[in-house]
C-alpha positions as CSV (number, residue, x, y, z in Angstrom):
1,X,113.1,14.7,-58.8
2,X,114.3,18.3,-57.4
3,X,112.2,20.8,-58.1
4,X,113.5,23.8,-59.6
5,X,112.2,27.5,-59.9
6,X,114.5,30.3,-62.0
7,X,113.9,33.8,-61.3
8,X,114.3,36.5,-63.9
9,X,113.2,39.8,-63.8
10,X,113.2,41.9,-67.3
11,X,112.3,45.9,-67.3
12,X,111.6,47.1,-70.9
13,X,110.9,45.8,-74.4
14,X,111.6,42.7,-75.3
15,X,114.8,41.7,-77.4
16,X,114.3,39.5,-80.7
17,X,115.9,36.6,-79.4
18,X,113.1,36.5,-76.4
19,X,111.0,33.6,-78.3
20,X,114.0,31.9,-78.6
21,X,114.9,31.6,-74.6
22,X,111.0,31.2,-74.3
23,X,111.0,28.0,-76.7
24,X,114.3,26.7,-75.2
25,X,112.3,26.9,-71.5
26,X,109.5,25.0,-73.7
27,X,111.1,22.2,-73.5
28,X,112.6,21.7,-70.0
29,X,109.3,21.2,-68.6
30,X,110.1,19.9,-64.9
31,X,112.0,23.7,-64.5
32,X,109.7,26.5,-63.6
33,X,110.4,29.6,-65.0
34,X,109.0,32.8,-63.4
35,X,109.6,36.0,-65.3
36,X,108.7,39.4,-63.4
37,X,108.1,42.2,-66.3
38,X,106.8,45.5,-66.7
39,X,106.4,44.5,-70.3
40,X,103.1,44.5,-71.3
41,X,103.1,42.5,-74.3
42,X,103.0,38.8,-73.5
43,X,104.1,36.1,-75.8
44,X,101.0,34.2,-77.0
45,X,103.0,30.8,-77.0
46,X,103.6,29.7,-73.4
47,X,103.0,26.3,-71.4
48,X,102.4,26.2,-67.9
49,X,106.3,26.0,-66.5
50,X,107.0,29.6,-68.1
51,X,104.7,32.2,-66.0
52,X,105.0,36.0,-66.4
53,X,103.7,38.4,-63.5
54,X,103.4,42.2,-64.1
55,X,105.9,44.2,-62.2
56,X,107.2,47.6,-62.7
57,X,111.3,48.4,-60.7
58,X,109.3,50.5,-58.6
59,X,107.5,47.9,-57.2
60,X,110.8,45.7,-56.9
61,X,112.3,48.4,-55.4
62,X,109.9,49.2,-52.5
63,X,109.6,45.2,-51.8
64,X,113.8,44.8,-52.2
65,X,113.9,47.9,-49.9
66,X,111.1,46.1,-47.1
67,X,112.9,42.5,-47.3
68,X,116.2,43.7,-46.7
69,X,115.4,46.7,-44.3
70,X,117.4,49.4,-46.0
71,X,116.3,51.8,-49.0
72,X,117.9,50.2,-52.1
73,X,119.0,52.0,-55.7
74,X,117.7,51.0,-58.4
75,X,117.9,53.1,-61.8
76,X,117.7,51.3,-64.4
77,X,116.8,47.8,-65.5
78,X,120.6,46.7,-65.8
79,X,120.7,47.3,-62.2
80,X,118.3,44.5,-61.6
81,X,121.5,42.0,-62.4
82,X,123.1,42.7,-59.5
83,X,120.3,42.2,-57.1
84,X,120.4,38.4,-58.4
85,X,121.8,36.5,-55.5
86,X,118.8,38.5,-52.9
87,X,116.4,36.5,-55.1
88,X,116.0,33.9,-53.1
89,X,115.1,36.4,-50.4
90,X,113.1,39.3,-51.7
91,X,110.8,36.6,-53.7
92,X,110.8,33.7,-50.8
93,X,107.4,33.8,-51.2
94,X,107.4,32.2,-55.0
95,X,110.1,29.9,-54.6
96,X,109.3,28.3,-50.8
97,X,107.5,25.6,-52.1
98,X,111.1,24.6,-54.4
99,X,114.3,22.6,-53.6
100,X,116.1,24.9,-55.6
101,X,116.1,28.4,-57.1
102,X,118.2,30.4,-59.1
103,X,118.3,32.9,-61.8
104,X,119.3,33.1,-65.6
105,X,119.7,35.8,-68.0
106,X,116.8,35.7,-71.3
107,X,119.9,36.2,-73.7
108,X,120.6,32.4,-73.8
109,X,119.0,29.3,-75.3
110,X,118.9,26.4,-73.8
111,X,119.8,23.0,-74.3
112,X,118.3,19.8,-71.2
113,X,118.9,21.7,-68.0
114,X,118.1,17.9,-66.2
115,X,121.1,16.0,-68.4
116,X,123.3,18.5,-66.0
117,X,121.4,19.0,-63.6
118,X,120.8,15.7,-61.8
119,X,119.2,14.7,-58.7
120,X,122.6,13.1,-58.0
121,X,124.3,16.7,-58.6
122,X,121.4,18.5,-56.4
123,X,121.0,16.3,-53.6
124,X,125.5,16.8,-53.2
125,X,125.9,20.8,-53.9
126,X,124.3,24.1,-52.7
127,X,124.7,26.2,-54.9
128,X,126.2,25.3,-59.3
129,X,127.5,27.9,-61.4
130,X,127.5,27.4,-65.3
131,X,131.2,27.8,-65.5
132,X,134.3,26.3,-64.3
133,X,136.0,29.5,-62.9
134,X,133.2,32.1,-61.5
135,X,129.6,32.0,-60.4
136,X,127.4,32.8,-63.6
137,X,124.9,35.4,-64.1
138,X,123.1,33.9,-66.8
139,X,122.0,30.8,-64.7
140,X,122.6,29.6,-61.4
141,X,121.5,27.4,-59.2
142,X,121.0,28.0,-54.8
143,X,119.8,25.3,-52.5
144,X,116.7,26.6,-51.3
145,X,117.4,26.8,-47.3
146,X,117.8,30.2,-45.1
147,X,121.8,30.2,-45.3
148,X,122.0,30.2,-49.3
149,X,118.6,32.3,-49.5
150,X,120.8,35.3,-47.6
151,X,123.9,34.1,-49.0
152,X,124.8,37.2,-50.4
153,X,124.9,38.8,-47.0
154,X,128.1,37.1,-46.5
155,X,129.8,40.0,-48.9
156,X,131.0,42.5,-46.5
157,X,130.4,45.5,-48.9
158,X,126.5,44.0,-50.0
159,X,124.9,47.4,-48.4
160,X,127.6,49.2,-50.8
161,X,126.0,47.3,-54.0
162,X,122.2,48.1,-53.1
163,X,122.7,51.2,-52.4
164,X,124.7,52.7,-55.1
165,X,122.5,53.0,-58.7
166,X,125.7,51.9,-60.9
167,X,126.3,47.9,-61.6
168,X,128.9,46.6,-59.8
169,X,128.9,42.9,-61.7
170,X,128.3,41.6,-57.4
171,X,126.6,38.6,-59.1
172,X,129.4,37.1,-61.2
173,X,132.9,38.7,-60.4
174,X,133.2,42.6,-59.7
175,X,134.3,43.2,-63.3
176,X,137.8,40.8,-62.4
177,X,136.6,38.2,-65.3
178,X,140.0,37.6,-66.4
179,X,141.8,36.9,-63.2
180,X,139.6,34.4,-62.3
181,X,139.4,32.7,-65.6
182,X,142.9,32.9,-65.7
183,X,142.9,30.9,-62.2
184,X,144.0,33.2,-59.5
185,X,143.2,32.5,-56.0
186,X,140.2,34.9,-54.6
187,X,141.7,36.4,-52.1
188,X,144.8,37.6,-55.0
189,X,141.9,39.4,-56.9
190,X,140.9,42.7,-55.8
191,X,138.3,44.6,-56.3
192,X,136.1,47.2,-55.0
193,X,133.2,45.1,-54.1
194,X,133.9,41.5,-52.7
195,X,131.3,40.1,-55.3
196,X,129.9,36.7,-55.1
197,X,132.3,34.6,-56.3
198,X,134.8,35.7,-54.1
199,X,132.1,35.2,-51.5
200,X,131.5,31.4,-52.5
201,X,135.2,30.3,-53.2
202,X,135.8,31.7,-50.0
203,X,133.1,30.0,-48.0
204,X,133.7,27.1,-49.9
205,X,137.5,26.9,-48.6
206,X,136.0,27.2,-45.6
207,X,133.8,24.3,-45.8
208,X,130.7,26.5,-45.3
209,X,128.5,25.4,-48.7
210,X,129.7,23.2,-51.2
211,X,129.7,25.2,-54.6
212,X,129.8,23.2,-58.1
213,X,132.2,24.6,-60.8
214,X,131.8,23.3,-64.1
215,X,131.8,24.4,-67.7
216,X,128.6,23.7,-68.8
217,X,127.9,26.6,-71.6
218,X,128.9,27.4,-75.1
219,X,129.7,31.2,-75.2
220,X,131.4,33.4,-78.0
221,X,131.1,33.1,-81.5
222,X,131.4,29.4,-81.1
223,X,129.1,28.3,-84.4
224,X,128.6,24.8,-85.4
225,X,125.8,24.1,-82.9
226,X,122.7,22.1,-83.6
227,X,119.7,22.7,-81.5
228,X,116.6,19.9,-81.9
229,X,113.9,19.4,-79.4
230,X,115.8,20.6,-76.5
231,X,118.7,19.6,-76.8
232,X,121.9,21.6,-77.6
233,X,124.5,20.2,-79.6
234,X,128.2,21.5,-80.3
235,X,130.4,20.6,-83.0
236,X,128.0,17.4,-83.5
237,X,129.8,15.7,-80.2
238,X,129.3,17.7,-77.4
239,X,126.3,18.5,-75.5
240,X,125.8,22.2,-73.8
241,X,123.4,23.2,-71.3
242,X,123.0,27.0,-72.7
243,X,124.5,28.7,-75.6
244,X,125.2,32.4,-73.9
245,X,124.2,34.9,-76.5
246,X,126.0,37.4,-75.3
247,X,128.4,38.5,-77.8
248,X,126.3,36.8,-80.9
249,X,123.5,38.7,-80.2
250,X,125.8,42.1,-81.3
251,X,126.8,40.6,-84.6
252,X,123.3,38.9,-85.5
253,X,119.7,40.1,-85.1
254,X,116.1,39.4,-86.0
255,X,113.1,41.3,-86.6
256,X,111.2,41.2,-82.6
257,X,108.1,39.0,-83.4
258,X,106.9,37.6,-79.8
259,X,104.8,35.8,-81.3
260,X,107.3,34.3,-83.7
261,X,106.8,29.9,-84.1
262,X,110.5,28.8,-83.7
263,X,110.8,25.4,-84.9
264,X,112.2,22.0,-83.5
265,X,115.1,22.0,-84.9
266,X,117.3,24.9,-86.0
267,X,121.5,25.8,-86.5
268,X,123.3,28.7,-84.8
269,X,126.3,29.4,-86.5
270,X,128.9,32.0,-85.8
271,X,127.0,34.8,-87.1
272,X,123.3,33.8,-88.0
273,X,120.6,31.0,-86.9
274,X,119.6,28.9,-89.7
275,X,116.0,27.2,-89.8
């Protein structure tokens, strides 16, 4: 089996549906999860593939800076998303020992990573995306060799991105969400940062890497989803790998309790999770 370590690095207090993404890595236990915080308050209910090291932006900051040779800007937390693809590279040290490493977002839940992410899937692409249309922020997946570890350095304006303190979106799409989900060719979208999509599709076409594409995610106010013991179903047929919280978690919220016992088996509708 491939061994797999994500990445994520969160700056501040935790959001209430933490525990959730916590129990959800619970149960993939072949995918090592490695969380980078300068949160001091650690969850009391972890297992050994979910680790959490102490680490304030400064400290990303000055090691991103040393890695990549240039004094990168880093403001806020948020910014943090668009270092993403450097990974790979900045933490090499953490992840040499893997086949694969990649990133995700703590605002999902997941369902089995391994029912999608196969050995058969692994050993034939270097690098997956979560969706069918642009590379996802909120997991991906890199093959862990020199070329995809500095991957992003293929983006002509990546200097541009590390350097300025504002997000530019350089791990997903550049803010041009809609034209690709609408299906425009890369090189018809533009945009003031060639982000990583563009970067893949293009290297792709190019037969540089081999980049997997597939809708794998439930997103949106979808409701109707069951999760039990790791796995996520939707609309009692379909199984997801994540549910993306991103817009649910404006409409619905929970009391933050870190230390909160989430059981094995619980609903998400379209506004509110019911145990």
């Amino acid at each position: 089996m491939k061994n797999i370590r994500i990445i994520i690095c969160w700056s501040g207090n935790y959001p209430w549906y933490f525990p959730y993404f916590i129990h959800s890595c619970r149960f993939n236990p072949t995918i090592d999860f490695l969380i980078f915080t300068d949160n001091q308050d650690t969850p009391i209910h972890l297992l050994p593939n979910v680790k959490i090291i102490p680490y304030l932006i400064e400290q990303f900051k000055a090691d991103a800076s040393k890695v990549l040779g240039f004094d990168v800007a880093i403001e806020s937390g948020y910014k943090l998303c668009d270092f993403k693809p450097a990974y790979g590279h900045i933490f090499y040290d953490y992840i040499k020992d893997y086949d694969f490493w990649g990133y995700c977002d703590v605002d999902v839940v997941f369902g089995n990573i391994r029912s999608f992410m196969t050995d058969e899937l692994l050993n034939e692409y270097d690098i997956i995306s979560a969706r069918h249309d642009y590379l996802t922020g909120c997991f991906a997946l890199y093959r862990n060799n020199q070329y995809m570890r500095e991957l992003f350095k293929q983006s002509k304006d990546y200097r541009k991105v590390f350097t300025e303190p504002r997000n530019f979106f350089f791990d997903e799409t550049n803010f041009a969400f809609e034209a690709f989900e609408k299906g425009m060719h890369y090189s018809k979208i533009k945009t003031e940062v060639e982000s990583m999509t563009h970067v893949v599709k293009r290297l792709q076409e190019e037969n540089q890497l081999k980049a997997y594409f597939e809708f794998q995610i439930v997103e949106g106010f979808a409701g109707n989803m069951l999760w039990n013991k790791g796995t996520l179903i939707f609309r009692k047929q379909f199984e997801a790998m994540l549910y993306h919280l991103v817009r649910f978690k404006r409409k619905y919220s929970e009391p933050v309790d870190l230390n909160r016992i989430i059981p094995e088996k619980f609903r998400i509708g379209k506004r509110k999770i019911y145990w």
